[in-house]
C-alpha positions in Angstrom: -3.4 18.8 -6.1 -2.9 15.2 -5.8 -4.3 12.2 -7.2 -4.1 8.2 -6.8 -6.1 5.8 -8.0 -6.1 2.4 -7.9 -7.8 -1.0 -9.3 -6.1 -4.4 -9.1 -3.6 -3.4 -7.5 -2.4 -0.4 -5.4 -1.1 2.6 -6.6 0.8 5.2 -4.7 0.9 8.6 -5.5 4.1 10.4 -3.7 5.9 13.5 -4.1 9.7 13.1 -4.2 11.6 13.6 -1.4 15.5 12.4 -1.1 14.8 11.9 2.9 12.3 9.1 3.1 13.4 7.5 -0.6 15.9 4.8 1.5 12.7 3.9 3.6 10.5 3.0 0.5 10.0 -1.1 -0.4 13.0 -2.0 -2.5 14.7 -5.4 -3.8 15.0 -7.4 -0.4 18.6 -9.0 -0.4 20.4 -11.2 2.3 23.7 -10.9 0.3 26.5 -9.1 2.8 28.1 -6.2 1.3 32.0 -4.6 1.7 32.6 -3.4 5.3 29.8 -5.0 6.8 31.5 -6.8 8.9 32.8 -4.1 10.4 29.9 -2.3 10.8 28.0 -5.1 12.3 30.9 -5.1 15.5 29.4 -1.7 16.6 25.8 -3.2 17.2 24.1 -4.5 20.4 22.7 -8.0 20.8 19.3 -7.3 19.8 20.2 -4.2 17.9 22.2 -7.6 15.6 19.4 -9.7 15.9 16.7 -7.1 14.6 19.3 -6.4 11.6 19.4 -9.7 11.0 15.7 -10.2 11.0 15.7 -7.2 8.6 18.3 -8.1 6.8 15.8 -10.5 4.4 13.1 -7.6 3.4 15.7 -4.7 3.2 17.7 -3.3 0.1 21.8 -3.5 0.7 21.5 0.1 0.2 19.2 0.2 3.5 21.6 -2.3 5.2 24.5 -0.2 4.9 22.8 3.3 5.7 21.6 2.0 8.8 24.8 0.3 9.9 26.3 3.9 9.3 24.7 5.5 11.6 26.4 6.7 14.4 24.2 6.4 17.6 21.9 3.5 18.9 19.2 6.3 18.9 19.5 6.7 15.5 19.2 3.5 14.2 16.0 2.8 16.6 14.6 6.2 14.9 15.6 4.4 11.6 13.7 1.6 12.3 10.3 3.4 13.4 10.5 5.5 9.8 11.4 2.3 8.1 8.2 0.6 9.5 6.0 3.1 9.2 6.6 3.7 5.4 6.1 -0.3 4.7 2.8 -0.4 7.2 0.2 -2.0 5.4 -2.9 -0.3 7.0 -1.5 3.6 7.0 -4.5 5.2 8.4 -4.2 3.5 11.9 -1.7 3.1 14.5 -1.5 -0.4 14.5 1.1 -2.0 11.7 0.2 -5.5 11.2 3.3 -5.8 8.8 6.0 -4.9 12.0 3.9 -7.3 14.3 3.7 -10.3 12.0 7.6 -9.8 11.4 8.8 -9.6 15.1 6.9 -12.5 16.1 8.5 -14.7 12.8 11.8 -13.9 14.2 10.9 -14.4 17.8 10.0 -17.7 17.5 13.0 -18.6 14.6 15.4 -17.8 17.3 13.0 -20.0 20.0 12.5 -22.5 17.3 15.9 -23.1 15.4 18.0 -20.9 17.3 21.5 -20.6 16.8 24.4 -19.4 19.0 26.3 -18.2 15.6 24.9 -15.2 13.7 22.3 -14.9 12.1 20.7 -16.5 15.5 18.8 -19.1 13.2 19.5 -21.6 10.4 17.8 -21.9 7.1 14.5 -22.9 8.6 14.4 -19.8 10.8 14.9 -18.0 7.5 12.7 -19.6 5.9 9.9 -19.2 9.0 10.7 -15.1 8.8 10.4 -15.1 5.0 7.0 -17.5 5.1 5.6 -18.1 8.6 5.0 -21.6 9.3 4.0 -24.1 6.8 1.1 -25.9 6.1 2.9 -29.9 6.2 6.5 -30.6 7.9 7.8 -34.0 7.2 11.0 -35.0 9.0 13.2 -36.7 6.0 15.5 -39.2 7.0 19.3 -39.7 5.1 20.5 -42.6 2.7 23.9 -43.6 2.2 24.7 -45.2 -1.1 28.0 -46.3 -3.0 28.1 -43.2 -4.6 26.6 -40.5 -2.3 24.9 -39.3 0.8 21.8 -38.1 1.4 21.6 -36.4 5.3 18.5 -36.3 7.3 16.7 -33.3 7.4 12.9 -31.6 6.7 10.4 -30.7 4.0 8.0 -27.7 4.7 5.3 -27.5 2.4 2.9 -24.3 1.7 -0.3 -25.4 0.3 -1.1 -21.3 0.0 1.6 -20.9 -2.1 2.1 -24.4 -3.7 5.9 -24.2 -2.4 8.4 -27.1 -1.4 11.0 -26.4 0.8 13.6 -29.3 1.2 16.3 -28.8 4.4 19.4 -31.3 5.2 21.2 -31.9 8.8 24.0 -31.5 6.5 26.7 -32.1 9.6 23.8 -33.7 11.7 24.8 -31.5 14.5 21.6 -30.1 14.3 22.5 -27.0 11.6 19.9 -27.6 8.8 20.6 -25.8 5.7 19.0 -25.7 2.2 19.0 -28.6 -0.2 20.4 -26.1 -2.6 20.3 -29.4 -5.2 17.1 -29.8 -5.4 18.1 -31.0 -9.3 20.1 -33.8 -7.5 16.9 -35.2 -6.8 14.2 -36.3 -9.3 10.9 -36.1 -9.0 10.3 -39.5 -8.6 13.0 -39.1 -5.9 11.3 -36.4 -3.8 7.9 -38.5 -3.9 9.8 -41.7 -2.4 11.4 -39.8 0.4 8.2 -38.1 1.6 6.8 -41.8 1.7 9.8 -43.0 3.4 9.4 -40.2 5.5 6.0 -41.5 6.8 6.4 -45.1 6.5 9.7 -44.7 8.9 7.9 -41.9 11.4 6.9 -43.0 15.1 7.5 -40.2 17.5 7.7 -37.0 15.6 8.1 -34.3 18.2 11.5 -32.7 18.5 12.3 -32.8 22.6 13.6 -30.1 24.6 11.5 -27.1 23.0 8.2 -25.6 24.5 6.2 -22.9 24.1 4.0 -20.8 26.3 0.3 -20.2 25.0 0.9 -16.8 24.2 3.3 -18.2 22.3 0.9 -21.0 20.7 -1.8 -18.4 20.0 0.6 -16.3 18.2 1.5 -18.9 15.5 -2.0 -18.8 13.9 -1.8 -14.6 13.6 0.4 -15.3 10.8 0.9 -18.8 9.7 -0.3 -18.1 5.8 -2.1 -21.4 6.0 -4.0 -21.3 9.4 -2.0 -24.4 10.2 -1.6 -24.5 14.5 1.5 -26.8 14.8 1.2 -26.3 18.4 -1.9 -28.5 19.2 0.4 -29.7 22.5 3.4 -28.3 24.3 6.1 -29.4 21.8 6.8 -28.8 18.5 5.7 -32.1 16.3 6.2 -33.0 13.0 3.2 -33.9 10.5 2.8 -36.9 9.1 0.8 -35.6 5.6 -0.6 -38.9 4.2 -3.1 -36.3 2.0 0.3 -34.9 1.1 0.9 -37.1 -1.4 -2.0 -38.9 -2.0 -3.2 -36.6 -5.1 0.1 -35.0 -5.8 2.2 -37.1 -8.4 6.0 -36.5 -8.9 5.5 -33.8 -11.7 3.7 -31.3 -9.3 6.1 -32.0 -6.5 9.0 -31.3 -8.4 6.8 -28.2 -9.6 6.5 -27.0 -5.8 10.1 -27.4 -5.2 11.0 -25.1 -8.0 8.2 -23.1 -6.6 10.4 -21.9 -3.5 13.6 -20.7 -5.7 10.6 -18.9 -7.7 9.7 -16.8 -4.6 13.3 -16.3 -3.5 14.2 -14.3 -6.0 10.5 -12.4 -7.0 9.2 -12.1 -3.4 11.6 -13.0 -0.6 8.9 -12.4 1.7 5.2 -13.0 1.8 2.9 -11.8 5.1 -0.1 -13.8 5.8 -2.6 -11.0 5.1 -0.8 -10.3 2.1 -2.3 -13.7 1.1 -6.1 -13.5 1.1 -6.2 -9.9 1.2 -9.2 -8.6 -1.6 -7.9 -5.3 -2.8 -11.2 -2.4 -2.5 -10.4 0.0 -5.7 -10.6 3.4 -4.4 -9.9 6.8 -6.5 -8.7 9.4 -4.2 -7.1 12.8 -4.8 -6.2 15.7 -2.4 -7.2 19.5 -2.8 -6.0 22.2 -0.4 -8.1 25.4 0.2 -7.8 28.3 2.8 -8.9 27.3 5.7 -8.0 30.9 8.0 -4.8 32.9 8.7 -2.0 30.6 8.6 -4.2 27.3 7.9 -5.0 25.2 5.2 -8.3 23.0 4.4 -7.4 20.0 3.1 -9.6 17.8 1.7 -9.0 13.9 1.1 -11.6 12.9 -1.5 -12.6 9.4 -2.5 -14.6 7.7 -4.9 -15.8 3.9 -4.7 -16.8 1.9 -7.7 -20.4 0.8 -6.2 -20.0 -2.1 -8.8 -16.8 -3.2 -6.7 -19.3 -2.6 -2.7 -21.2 -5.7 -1.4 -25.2 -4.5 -0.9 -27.1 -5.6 2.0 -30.7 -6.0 1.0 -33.3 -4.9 3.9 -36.6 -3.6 4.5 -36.8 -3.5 0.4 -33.6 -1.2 0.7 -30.4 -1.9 -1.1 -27.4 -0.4 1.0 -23.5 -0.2 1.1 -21.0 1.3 3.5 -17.9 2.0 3.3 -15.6 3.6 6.3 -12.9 5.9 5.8 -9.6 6.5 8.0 -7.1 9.0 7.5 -4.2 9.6 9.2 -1.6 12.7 9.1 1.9 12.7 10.0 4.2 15.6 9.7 7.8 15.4 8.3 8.7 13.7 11.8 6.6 10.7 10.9 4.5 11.9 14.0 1.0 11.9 14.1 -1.1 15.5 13.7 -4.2 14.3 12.9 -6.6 11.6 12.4 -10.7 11.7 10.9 -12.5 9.3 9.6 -16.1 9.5 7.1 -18.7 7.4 6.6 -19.4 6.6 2.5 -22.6 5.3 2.0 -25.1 4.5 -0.9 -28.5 3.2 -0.6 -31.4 2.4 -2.9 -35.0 1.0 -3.0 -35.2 -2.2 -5.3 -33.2 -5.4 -5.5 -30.7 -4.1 -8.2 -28.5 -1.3 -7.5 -29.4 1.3 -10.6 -27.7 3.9 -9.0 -24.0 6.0 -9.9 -21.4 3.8 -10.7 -19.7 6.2 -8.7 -20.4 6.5 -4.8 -18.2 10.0 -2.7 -16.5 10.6 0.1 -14.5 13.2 1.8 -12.8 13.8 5.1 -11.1 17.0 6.1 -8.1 18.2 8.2 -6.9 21.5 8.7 -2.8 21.9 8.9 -0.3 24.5 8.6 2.0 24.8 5.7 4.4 21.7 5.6 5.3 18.3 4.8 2.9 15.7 5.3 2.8 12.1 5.0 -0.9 11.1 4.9 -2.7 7.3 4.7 -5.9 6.6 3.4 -8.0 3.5 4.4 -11.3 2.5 2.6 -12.9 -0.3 4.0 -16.0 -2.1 2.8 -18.1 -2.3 5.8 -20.3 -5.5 4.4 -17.7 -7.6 2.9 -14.5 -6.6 4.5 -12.2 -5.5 1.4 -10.0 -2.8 1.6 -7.9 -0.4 0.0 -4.9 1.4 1.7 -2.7 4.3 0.2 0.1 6.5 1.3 1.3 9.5 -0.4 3.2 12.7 0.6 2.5 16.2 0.3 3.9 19.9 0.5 1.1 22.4 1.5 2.4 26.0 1.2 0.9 29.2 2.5 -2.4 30.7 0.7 -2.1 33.9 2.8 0.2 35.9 0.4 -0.6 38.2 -2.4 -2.7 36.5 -5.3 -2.8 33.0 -5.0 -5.2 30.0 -6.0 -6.4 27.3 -4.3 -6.2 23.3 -6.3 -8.6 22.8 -8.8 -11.3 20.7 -7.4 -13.3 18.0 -10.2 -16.9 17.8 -9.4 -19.3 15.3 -10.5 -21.9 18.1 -9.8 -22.2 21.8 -8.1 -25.5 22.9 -7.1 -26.7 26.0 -5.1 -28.4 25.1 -2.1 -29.4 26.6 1.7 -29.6 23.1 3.1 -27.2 21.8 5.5 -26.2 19.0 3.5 -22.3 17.0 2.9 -19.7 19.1 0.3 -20.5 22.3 1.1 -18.6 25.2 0.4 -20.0 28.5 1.2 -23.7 27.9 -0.6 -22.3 25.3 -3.1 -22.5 21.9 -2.7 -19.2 20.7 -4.8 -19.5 17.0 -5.0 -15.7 15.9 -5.6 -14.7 13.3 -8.4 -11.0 12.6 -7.6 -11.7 10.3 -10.8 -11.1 13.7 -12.8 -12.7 11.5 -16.1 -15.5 12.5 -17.8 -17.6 11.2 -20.7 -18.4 13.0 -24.0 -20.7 15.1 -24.0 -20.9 15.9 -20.6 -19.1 18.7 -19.3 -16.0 18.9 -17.2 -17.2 20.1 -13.6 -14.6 22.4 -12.0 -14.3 24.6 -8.4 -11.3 26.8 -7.2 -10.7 29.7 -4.9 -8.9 33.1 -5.4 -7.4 35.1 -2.7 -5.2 38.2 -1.9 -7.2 40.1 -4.7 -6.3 44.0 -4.4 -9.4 45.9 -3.7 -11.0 49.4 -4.3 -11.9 52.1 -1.9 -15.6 50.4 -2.3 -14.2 47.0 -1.7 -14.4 45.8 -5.5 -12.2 43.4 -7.1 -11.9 43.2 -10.8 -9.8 40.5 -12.2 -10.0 38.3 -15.4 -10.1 34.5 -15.6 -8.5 32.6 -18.6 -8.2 28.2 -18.9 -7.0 26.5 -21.6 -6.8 22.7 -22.5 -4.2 21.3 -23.9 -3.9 17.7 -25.0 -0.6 15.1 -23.0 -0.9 12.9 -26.0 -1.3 13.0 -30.2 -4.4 12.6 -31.8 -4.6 9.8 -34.0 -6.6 10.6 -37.2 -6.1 7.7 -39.0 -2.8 6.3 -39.2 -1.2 9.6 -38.4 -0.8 11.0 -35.4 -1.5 14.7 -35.1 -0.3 17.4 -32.5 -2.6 19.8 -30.9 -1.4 22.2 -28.9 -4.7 24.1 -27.5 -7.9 22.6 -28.0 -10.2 25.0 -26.1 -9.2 28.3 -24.5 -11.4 30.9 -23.1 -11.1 34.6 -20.9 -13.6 36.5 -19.0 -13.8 39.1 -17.3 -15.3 39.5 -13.6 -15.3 41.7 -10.6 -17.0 41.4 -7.1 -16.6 42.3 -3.3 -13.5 41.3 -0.7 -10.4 40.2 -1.9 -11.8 36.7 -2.0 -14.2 34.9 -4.7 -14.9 31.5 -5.9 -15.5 30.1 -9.6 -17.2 27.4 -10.6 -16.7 26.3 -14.4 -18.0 23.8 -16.9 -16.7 23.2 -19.9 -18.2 20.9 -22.6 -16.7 18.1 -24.0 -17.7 18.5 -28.0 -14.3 19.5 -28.7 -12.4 16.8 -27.0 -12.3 13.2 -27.7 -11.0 10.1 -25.5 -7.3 10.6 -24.0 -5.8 13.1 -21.1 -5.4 16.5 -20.7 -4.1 19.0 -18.8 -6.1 22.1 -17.7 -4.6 25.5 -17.1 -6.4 28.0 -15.1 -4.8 32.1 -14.8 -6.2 34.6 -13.0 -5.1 38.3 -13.5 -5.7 40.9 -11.1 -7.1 43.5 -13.1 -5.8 46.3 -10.5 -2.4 45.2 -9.9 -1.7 43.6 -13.2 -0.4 40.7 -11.1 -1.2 37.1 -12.2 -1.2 33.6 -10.9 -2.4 30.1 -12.1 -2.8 26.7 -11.3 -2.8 23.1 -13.3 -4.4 20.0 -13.1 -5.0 16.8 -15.6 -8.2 15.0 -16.6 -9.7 12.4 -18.9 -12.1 12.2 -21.5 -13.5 8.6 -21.8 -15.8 7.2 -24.6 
């Protein structure tokens, strides 16, 4: 069984496997490495320029395994796997990551193209690593007895409170970073900016246009929903609200702001910006689901506390939609579903569980899976994503156990009515914490039991709980090995049965622990068992 959750941030829950670890987010670098030079030679044109619009969010361990593939075919495969482990909303098709980056470089090679590689100078980089900023301010150069100052630009991010100073440095139109951004004092910065706009008449830059697919496009993912293409050419701002209100300290602040980002997040999306993270508890339980196939459940929990409630018609509601998309070991798609959580109440305050359900369900073979999960607040728009990989195996051979399913409840009942299994309705909790003193809630399936002439099973059933960390009793920390145990014995008809459990809490106190379920066929002495973890909270 598996199990994610997450609050402030995201947490991913995978299963390690060697062939998709080089596709995973690492430390993005721009740094070359040894013999890339000569691997670079064996590329295309645009098969160079994608590297090199890559080459700022990959890993150099990524750069060289894809420059060492053999084939243009496998590099382009290389670069759908690579997108589709970094795509931000996993449950659909669409990857707004991939489309936000392709239209960055796009428009750095229409914008500050370059016939030498990468295809861009420093402000293309810096327009793939940012999008567009909020304020550019053309800077123009000073030539004292002692030094020279070239022309050049300053972008500034008001999202990110980021400065980002260019120079002409051979005025041949090459702009590079002010990598001295200490050669200038704050007082210094302020006075050029002024400068900048005291000096400024015609501020657009001649001889570049852009269609208005081109124009729209900017505003998908310009972090601060600046259009800098109000006409057909590219023009320079002229900020007076710049500096009015920002004094010398805070500009010098912003500048440092942008070596800050290079080296702890080289690369910011714009709906990485004002993106409000949904927390969303989620685990996975896989059942049989007929010869050769496997039920597999992708339950969710949603703090209601964290849902925005529409109040109508003297009804408090929430909803919250749920995606889920399967891909097999190919990174194709198998399977997509989607569930509707809701939670509803009459009254003006919500009173109800701090806890609202959801489930959606896919049957697959036995495989590898890669699976994304999308919750999405339907009232105020927040969501949480998650990715995570999984191994189903086969539940058709000889004595085997389904995963251990948390409940928050299991009731009998002959209504037609959500979580049913059989005439249970099991209510999952992918939480898997539980509060003293009620009990812990628990469903799993048994198959390939041997059977009498009569069609009887007899078999025994054993769990045991066993503490992950020291008790404290004081200032000493004590170990436990088995807190509660517990066998009995059962039989029944066909070779497959369920069990429901609950086991109190009065022995157990705040922590984790891990739960061990064995079942022994009684007939052909043969035993299997299962584990899972859960929490007691106070």
């Amino acid at each position: 069984m598996k199990r994610c959750t997450a609050r402030v941030s995201l947490s991913i829950c995978i299963v390690s496997m060697s062939i998709f670890a080089c596709l995973l987010p690492a430390e993005a670098s721009s740094e070359s490495f040894k013999g890339e030079i000569e691997l670079l030679r064996k590329l295309a044109p645009e098969e160079l320029m994608t590297y090199f619009g890559l080459q700022y969010i990959m890993s150099q361990y990524q750069a060289r395994q894809f420059l060492s593939l053999e084939s243009e075919t496998e590099r382009r495969e290389w670069i759908e796997r690579y997108w589709i482990y970094n795509d931000p909303t996993p449950a659909t098709e669409t990857n707004e990551r991939r489309s936000e980056h392709e239209k960055r470089v796009a428009l750095a090679r229409k914008l500050f193209g370059m016939k030498k590689a990468p295809g861009w100078d420093k402000r293309g980089e810096t327009l793939i690593r940012y999008g567009m900023p909020g304020y550019r301010v053309k800077t123009f150069g000073d030539i004292g007895f002692y030094r020279m100052i070239p022309p050049g630009e300053m972008w500034y991010y008001e999202s990110l409170d980021m400065l980002v100073q260019f120079h002409n440095y051979n005025l041949m139109g090459e702009f590079i970073y002010a990598i001295e951004p200490q050669g200038l004092t704050a007082r210094q910065i302020l006075d050029r900016l002024k400068l900048a706009i005291e000096h400024s008449r015609n501020h657009e830059m001649a001889g570049i246009s852009l269609t208005p697919e081109e124009v729209g496009a900017i505003s998908n993912f310009n972090p601060d929903k600046i259009d800098h293409m109000a006409d057909p050419d590219v023009r320079m701002a002229t900020p007076k609200d710049l500096i009015a209100g920002r004094d010398a300290e805070k500009m010098q602040h912003s500048a440092n702001n942008f070596y800050k980002y290079l080296k702890e997040k080289p690369v910011i999306y714009s709906f990485e910006l004002d993106a409000e993270i949904l927390p969303v508890y989620f685990d996975i339980t896989a059942f049989r689901g007929g010869p050769g196939r496997i039920r597999t459940e992708i339950n969710v929990e949603v703090p209601t506390g964290e849902l925005k409630f529409i109040y109508r018609e003297g009804m408090l509601t929430a909803d919250v939609e749920l995606k889920v998309l399967v891909r097999d070991f190919e990174l194709n798609p198998v399977s997509s579903v989607s569930d509707r959580v809701h939670a509803s109440q009459a009254g003006e305050t919500f009173t109800g569980p701090s806890l609202v359900p959801g489930q959606a369900v896919v049957t697959l073979e036995p495989g590898y899976y890669r699976i994304g999960i999308e919750a999405t607040d339907l009232h105020s728009g927040r969501t949480g994503s998650f990715r995570t990989n999984i191994e189903l195996t086969s539940l058709d051979r000889t004595l085997h156990l389904s995963d251990i399913q948390f409940a928050s409840s299991i009731r009998e009942t002959e209504q037609n009515t959500r979580f049913m299994k059989g005439n249970l309705q099991v209510v999952p909790h992918p939480l898997h914490a539980y509060r003293i003193p009620y009990p812990v809630t628990l469903y799993f399936e048994i198959y390939g039991l041997d059977t009498d002439a009569e069609g009887l099973a007899f078999y025994e059933v054993e769990y045991r709980i066993i503490p992950l960390e020291k008790r404290r009793r004081g200032p000493v920390l004590e170990e436990v090995l088995t807190v509660i145990s517990s066998r009995f014995e059962t039989t029944g008809f066909g070779s497959m049965h369920t069990e429901r459990l609950e086991i109190a809490t009065d022995n157990l106190w705040k922590g984790p622990f891990e739960l061990i379920v064995t079942v022994r066929d009684r007939r052909t002495r043969l035993s299997t068992e299962q584990r899972s973890s859960f929490s007691i909270l106070e």
